[in-house]
BABAZA-16961 format. One record per residue (C-alpha): residue number from 1; residue in one letter; chain; x, z, y. Coordinates in pm, 1 decimal. Layout:
BEGIN
<n->NUM | res->A | chain->A | x->X | z->Z | y->Y>;
...
***
This chain:
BEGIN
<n->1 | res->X | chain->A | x->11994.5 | z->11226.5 | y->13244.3>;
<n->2 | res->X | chain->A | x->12285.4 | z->11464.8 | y->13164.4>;
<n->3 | res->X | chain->A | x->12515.7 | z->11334.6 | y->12883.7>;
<n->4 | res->X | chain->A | x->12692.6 | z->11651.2 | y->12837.9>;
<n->5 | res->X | chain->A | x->12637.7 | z->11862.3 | y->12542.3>;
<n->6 | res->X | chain->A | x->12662.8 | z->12191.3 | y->12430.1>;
<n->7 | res->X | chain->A | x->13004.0 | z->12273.2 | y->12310.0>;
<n->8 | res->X | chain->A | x->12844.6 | z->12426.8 | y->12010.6>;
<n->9 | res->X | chain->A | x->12612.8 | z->12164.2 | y->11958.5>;
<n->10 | res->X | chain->A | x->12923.8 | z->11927.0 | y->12008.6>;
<n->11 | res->X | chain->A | x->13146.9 | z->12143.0 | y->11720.0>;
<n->12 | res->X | chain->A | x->12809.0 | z->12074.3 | y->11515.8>;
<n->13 | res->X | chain->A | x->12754.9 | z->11705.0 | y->11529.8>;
<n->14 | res->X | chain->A | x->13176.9 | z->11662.9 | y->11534.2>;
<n->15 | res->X | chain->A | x->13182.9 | z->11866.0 | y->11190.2>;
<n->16 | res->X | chain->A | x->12930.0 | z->11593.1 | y->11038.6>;
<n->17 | res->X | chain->A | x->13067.3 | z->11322.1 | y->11190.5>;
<n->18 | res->X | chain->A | x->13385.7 | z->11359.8 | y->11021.8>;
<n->19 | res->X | chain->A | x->13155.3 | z->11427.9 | y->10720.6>;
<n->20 | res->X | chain->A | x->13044.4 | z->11056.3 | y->10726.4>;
<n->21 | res->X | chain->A | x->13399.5 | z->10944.3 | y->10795.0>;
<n->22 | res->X | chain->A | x->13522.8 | z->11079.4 | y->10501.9>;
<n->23 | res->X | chain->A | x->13282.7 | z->10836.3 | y->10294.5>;
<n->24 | res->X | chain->A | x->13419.6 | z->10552.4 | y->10509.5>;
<n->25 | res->X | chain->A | x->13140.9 | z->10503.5 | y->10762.3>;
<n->26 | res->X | chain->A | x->13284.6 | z->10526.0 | y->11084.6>;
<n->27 | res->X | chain->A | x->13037.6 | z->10318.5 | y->11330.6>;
<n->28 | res->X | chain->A | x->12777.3 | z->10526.5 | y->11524.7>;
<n->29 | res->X | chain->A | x->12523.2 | z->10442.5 | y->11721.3>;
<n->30 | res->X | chain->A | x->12258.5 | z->10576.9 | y->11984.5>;
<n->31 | res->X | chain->A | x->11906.9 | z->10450.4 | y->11989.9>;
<n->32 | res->X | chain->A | x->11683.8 | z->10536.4 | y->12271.1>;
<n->33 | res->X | chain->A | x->11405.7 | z->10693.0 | y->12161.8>;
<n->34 | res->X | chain->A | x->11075.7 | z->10736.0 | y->12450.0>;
<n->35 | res->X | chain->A | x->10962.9 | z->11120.4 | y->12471.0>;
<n->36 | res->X | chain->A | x->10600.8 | z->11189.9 | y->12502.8>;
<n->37 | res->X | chain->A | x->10671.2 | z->11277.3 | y->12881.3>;
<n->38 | res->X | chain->A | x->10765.1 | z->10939.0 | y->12921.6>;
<n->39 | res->X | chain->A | x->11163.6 | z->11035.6 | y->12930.2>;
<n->40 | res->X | chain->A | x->11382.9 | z->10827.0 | y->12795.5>;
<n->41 | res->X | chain->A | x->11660.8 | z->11043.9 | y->12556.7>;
<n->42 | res->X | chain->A | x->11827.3 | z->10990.5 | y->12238.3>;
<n->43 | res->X | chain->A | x->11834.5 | z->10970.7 | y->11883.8>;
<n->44 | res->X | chain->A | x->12148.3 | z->10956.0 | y->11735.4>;
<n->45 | res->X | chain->A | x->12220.3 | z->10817.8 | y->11377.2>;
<n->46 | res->X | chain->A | x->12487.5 | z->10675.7 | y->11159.4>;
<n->47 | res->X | chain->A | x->12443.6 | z->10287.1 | y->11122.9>;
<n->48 | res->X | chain->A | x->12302.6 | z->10104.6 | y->10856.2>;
<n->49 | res->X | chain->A | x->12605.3 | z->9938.6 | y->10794.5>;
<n->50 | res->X | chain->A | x->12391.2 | z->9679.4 | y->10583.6>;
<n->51 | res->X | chain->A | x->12207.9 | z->9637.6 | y->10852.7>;
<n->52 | res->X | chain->A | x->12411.0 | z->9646.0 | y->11207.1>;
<n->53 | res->X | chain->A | x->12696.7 | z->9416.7 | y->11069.0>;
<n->54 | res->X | chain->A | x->12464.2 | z->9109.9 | y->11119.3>;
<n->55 | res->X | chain->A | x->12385.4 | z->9032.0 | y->11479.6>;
<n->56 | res->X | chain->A | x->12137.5 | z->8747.5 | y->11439.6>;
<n->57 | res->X | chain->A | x->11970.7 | z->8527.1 | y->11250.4>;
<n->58 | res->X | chain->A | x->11968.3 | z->8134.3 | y->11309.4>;
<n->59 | res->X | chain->A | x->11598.3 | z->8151.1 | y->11152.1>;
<n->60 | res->X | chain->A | x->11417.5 | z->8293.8 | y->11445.0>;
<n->61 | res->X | chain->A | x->11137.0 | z->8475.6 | y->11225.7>;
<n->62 | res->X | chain->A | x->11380.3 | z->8690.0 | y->11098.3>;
<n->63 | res->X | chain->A | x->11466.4 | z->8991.5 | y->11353.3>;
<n->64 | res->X | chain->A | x->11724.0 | z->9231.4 | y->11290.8>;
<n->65 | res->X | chain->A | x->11741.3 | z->9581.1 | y->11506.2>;
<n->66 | res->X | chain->A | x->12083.2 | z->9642.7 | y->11723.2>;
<n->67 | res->X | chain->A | x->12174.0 | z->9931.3 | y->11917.1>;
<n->68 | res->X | chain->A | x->12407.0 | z->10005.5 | y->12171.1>;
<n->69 | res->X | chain->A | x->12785.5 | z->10189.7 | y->12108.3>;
<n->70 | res->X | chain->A | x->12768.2 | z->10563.6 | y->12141.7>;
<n->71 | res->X | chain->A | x->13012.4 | z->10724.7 | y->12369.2>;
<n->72 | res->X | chain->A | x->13376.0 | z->10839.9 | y->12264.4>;
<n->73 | res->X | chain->A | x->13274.4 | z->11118.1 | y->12018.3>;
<n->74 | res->X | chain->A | x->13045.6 | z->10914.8 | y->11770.3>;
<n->75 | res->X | chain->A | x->13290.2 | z->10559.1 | y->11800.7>;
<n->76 | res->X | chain->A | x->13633.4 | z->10608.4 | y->11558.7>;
<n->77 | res->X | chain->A | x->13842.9 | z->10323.5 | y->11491.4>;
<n->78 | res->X | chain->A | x->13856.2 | z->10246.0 | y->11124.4>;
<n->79 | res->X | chain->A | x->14230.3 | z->10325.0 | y->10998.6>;
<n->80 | res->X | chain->A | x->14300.7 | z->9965.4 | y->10945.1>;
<n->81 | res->X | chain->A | x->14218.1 | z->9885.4 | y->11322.5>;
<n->82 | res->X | chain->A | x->14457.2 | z->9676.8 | y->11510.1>;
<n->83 | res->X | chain->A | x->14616.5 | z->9557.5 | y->11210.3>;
<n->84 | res->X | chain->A | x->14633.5 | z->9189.1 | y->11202.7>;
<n->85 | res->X | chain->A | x->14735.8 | z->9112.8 | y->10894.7>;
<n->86 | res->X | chain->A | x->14504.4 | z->9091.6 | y->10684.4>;
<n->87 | res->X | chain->A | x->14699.6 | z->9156.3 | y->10368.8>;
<n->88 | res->X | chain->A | x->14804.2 | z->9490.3 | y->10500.8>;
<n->89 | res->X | chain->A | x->14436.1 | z->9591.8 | y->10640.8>;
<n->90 | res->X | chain->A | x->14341.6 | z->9525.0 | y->10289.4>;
<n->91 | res->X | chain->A | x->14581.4 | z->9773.1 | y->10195.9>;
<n->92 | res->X | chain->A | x->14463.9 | z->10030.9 | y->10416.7>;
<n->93 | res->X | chain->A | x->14102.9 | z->9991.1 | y->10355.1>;
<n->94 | res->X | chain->A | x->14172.8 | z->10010.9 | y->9973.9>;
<n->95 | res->X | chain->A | x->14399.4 | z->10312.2 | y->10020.4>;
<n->96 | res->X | chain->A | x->14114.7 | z->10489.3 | y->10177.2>;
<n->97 | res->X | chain->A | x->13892.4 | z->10430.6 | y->9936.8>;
<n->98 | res->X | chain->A | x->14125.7 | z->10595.6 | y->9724.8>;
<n->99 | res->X | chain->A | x->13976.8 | z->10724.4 | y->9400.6>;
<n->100 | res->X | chain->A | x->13611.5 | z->10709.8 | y->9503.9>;
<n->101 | res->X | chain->A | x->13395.7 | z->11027.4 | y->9412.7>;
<n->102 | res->X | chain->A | x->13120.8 | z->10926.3 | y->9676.9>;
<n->103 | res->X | chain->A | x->12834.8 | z->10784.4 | y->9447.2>;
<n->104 | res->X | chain->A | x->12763.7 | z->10914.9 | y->9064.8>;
<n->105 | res->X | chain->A | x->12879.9 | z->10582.2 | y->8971.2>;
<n->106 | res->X | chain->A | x->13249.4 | z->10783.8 | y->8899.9>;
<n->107 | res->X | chain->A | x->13040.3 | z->11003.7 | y->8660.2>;
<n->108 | res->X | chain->A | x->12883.6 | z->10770.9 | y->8456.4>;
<n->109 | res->X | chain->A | x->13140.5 | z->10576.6 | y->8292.1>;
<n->110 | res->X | chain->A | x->13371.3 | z->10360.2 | y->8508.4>;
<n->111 | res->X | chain->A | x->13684.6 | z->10332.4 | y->8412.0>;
<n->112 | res->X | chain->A | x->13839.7 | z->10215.9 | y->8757.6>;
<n->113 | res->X | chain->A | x->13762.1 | z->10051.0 | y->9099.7>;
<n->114 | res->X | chain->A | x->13735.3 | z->9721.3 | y->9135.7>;
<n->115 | res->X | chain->A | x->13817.9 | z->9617.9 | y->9502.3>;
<n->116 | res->X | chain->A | x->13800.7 | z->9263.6 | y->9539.8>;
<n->117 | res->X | chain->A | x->14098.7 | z->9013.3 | y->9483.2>;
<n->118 | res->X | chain->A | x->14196.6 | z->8672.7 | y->9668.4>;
<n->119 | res->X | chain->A | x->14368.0 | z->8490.1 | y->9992.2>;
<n->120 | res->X | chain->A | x->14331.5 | z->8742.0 | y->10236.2>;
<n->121 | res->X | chain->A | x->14344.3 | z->8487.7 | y->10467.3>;
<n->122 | res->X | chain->A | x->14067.9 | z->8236.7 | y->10322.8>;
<n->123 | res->X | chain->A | x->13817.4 | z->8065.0 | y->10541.5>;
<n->124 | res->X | chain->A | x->13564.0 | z->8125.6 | y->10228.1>;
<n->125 | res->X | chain->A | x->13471.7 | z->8474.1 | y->10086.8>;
<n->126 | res->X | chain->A | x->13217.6 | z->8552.7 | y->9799.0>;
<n->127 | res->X | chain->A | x->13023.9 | z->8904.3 | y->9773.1>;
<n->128 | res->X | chain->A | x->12869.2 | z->8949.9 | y->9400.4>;
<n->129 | res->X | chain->A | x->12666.9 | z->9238.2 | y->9267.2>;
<n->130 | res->X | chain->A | x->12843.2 | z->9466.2 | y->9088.9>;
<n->131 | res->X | chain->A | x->13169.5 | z->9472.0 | y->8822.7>;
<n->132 | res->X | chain->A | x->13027.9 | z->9464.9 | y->8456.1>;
<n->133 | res->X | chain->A | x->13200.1 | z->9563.6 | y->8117.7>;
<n->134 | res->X | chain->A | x->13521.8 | z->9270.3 | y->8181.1>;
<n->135 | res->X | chain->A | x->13558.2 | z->9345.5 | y->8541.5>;
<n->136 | res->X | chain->A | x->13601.1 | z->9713.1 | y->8501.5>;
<n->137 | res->X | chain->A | x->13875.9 | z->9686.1 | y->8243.2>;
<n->138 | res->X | chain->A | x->14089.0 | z->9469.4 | y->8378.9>;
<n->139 | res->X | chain->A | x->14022.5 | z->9569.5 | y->8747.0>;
<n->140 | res->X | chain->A | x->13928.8 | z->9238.5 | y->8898.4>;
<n->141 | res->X | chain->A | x->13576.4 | z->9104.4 | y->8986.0>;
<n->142 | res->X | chain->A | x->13421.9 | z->8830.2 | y->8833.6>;
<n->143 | res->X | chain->A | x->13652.2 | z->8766.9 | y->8486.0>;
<n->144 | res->X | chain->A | x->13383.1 | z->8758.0 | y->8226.2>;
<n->145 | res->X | chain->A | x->13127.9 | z->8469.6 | y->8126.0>;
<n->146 | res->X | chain->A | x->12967.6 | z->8498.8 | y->8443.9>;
<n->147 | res->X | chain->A | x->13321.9 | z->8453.7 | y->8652.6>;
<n->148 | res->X | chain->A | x->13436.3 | z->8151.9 | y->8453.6>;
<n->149 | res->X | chain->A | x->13111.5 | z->8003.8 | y->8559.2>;
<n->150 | res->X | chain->A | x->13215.0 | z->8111.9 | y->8944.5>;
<n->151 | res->X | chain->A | x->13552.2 | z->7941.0 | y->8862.7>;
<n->152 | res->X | chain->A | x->13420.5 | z->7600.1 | y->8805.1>;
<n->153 | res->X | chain->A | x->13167.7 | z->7617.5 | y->9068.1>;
<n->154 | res->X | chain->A | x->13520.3 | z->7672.9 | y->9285.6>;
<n->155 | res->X | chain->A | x->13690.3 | z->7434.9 | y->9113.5>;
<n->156 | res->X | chain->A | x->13399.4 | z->7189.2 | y->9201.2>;
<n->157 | res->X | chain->A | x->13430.2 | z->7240.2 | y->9551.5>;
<n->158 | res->X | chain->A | x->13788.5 | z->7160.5 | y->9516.4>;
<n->159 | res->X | chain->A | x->13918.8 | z->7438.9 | y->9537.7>;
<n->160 | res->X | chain->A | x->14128.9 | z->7704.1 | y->9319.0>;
<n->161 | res->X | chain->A | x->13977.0 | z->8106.6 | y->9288.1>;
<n->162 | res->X | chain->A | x->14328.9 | z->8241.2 | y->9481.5>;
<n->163 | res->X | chain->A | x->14228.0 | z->7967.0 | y->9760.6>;
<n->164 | res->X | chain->A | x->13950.0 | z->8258.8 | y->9824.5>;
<n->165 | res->X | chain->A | x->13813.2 | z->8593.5 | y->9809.8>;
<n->166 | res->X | chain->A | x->13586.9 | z->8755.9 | y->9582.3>;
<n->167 | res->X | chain->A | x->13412.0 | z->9103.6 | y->9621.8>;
<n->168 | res->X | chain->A | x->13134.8 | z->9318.4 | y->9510.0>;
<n->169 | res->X | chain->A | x->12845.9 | z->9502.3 | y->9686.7>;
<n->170 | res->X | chain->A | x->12947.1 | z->9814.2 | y->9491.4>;
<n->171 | res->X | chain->A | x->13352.2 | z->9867.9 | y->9359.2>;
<n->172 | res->X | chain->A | x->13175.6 | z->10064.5 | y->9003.9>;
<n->173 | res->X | chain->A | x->13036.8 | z->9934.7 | y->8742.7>;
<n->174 | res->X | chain->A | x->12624.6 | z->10087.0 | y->8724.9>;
<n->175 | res->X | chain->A | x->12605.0 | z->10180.2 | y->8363.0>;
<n->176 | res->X | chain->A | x->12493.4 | z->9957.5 | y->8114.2>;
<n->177 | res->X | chain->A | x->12515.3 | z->9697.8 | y->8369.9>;
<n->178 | res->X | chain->A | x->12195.4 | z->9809.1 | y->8556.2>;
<n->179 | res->X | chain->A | x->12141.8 | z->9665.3 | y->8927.1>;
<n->180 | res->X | chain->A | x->12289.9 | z->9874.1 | y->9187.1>;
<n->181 | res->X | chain->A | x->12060.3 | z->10178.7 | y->9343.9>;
<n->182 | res->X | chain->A | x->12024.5 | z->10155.5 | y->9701.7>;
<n->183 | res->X | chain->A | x->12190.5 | z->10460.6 | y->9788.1>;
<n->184 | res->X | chain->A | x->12476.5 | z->10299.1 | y->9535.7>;
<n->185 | res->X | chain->A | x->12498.5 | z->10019.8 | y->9794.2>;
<n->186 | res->X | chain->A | x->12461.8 | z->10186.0 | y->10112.1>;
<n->187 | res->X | chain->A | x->12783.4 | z->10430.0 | y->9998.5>;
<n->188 | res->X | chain->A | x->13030.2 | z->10144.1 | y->9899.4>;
<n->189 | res->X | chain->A | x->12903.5 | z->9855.6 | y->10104.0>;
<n->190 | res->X | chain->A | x->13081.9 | z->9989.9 | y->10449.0>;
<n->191 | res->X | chain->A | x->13421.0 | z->9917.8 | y->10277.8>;
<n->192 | res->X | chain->A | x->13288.8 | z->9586.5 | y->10187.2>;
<n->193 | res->X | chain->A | x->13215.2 | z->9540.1 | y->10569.9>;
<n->194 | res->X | chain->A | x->13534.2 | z->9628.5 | y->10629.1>;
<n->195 | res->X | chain->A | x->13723.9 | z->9388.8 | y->10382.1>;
<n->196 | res->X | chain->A | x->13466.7 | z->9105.5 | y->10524.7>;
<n->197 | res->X | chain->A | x->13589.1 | z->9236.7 | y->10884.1>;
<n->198 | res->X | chain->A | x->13966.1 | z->9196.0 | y->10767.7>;
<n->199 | res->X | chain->A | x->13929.2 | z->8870.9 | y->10604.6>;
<n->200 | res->X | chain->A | x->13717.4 | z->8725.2 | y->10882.1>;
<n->201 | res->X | chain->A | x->13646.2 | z->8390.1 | y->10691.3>;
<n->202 | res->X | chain->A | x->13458.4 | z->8126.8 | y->10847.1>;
<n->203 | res->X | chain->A | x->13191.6 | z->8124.1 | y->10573.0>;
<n->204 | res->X | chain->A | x->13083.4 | z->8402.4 | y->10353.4>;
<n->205 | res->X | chain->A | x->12869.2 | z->8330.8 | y->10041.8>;
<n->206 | res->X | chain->A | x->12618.4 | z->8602.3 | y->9888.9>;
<n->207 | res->X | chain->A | x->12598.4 | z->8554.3 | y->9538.1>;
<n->208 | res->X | chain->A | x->12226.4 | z->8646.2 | y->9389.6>;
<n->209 | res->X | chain->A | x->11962.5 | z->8846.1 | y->9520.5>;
<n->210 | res->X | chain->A | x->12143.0 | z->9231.7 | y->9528.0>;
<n->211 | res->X | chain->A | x->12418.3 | z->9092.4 | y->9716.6>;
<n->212 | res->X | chain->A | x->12184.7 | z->8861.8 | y->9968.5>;
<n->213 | res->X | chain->A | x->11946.4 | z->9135.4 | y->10073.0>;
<n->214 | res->X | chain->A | x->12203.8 | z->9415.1 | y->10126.9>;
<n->215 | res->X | chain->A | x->12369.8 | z->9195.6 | y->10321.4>;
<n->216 | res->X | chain->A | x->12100.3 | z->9077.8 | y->10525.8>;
<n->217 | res->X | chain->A | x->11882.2 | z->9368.2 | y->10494.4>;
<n->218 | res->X | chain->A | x->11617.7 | z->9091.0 | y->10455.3>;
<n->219 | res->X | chain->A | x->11305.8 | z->9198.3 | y->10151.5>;
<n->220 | res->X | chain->A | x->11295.9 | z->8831.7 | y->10030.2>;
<n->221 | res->X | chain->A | x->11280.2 | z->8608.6 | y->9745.3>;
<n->222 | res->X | chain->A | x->11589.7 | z->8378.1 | y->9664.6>;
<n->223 | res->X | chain->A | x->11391.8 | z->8077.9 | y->9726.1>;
<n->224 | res->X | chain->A | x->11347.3 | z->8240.0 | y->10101.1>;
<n->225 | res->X | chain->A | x->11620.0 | z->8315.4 | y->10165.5>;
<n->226 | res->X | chain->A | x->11870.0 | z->7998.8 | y->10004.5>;
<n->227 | res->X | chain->A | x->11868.4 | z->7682.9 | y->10221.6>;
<n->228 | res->X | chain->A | x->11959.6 | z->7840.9 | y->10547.2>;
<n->229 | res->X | chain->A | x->12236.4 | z->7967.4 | y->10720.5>;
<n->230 | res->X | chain->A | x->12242.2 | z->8346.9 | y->10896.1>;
<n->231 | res->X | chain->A | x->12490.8 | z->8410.0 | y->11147.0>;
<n->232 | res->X | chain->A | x->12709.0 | z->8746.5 | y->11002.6>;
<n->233 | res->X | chain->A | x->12898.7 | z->8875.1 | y->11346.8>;
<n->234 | res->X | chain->A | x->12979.6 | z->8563.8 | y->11419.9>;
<n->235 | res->X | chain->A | x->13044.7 | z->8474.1 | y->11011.7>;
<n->236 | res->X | chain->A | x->12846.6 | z->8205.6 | y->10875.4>;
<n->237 | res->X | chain->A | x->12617.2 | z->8337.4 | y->10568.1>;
<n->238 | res->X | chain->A | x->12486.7 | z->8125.9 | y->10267.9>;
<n->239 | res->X | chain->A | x->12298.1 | z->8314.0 | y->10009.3>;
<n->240 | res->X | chain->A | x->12290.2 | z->8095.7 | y->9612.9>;
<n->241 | res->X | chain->A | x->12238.1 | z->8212.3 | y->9293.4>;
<n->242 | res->X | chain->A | x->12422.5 | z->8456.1 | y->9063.7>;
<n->243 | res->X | chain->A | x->12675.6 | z->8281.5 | y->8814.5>;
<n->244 | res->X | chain->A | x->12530.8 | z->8539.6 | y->8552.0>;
<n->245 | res->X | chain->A | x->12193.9 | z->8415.7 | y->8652.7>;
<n->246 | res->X | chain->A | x->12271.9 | z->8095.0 | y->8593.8>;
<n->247 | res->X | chain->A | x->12379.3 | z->8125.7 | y->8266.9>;
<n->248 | res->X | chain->A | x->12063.6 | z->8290.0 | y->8176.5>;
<n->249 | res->X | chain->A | x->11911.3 | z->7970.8 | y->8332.3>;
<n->250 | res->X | chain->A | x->12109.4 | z->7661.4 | y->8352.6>;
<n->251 | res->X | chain->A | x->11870.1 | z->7430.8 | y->8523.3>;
<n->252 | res->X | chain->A | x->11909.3 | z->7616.1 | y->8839.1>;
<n->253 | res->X | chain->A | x->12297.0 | z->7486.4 | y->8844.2>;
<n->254 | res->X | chain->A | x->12143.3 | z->7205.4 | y->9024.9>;
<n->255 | res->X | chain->A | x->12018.2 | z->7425.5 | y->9313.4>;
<n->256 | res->X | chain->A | x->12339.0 | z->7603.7 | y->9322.7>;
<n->257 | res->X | chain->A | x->12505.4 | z->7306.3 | y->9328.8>;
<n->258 | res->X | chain->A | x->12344.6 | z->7200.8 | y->9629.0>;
<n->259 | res->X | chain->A | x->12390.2 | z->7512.0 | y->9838.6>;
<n->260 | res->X | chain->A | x->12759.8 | z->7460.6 | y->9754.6>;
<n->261 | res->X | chain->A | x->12749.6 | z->7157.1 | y->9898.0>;
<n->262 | res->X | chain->A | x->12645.0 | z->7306.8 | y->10223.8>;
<n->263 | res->X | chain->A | x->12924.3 | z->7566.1 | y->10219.4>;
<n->264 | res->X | chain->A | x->13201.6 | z->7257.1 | y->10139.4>;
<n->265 | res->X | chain->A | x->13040.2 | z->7035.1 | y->10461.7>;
<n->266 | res->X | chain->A | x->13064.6 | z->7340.0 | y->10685.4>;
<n->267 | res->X | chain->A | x->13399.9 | z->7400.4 | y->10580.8>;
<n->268 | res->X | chain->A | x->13499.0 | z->7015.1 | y->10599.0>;
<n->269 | res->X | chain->A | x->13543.7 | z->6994.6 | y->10256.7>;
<n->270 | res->X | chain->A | x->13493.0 | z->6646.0 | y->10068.9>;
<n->271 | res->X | chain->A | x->13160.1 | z->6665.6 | y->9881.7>;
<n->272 | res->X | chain->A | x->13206.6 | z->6457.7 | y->9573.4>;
<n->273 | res->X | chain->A | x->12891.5 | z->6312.3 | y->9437.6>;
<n->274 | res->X | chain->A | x->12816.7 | z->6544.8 | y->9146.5>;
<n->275 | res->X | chain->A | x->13023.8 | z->6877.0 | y->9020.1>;
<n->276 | res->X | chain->A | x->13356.9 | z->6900.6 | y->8858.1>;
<n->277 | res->X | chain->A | x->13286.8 | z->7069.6 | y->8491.9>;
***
């Protein structure tokens, strides 16, 4: 069939493609969608960036929809692409995030972004929830109880917190520390793509269950889905527990523990016999 569209109907879907752009999603995709007729035309949509950045699964009951790149006019390069360092596509991807007005989150008390800090160049990267009260005043993810908890799990591995990278799901702390709304995590998780996409580590670790399933896009319980590696775009996933979670619970350090141990084998890491700490 023709691909050619209207001009108007081109000036249209241009007009809210640049829309979307301007809240930092930039990949487009067209899904074939089966007419009554029997004719095969298309739906076009902006991508579930939760949802498209994972390829496949190494557990073969979980399936994950893909769809094919859209031509020219719905495919922009992000402004940090082609820049290999990935201190300075860092930099880009947090100057367009700029001041953030894209979720209510900027209404309802936060005080100031937090992007993510680290080795930009780290073979290990860790995605938590959200920022809480300690996070968003001093700017940095994971600092309170819950991120000197995350230190000594690092320091356990043998490693030290700038040796990685540490991000959020969402950059704003939800008030009163609520768990992130989906449409909270569906605005700010493309620019968490995006970091993951500059980083490129070898292994990627979701802490807790908010960061797991909009990762994965996977409905499951955290005893599902620990224990198992998912292949992110070529990006080994592990999903373990939330530090804050385990302080609320400290006999699942154990568990933790051993999905660390995982991460540090994968990695080539020496796996001492029990935790530093």
């Amino acid at each position: 069939m023709s691909r050619t569209l209207d001009p108007s109907l081109r000036r249209q879907l241009a007009d809210r493609i640049e829309f979307y752009r301007e809240l930092g999603i930039y990949d487009f995709y067209r899904h074939p969608v089966r007419c009554d007729q029997g004719e095969m035309t298309a739906e076009f949509s902006f991508s579930n960036p939760t949802r498209d950045k994972l390829s496949s699964l190494t557990n073969p009951t979980i399936s994950v929809r893909t769809a094919e790149p859209e031509e020219n006019l719905f495919s922009a390069p992000t402004p940090e692409a082609g820049v290999s360092d990935p201190a300075r596509a860092l930099q880009i991807i947090r100057e367009d995030l700029g001041a953030c007005t894209r979720c209510r989150l900027h209404k309802q008390g936060r005080k100031q972004i937090v992007f993510g800090v680290g080795n930009p160049q780290t073979d290990l990267m860790f995605v938590g929830e959200a920022p809480g009260a300690d996070e968003d005043e001093q700017g940095e993810p994971f600092v309170g109880r819950a991120g000197q908890l995350l230190n000594n799990m690092i320091k356990a591995m043998g490693l030290r917190r700038e040796d990685v990278y540490i991000a959020n799901i969402i950059k704003c702390r939800p008030p009163g520390n609520r768990v992130p709304e989906r449409e909270e995590c569906e605005t700010c998780s493309p620019f968490l793509l995006r970091q993951i996409a500059a980083i490129r580590p070898r292994v990627l670790v979701a802490l807790g269950a908010v960061a797991a399933k909009t990762l994965l896009a996977l409905n499951a319980p955290m005893a599902e889905l620990r224990g198992r590696w998912y292949d992110f775009r070529g990006i080994k996933l592990a999903v373990t527990y939330h530090p804050a979670f385990l302080l609320r619970d400290p006999r699942q350090k154990k568990e933790a523990w051993k999905d660390l141990q995982r991460v540090m084998k994968e990695l080539g890491l020496t796996v001492p016999a029990t935790p530093a700490g």
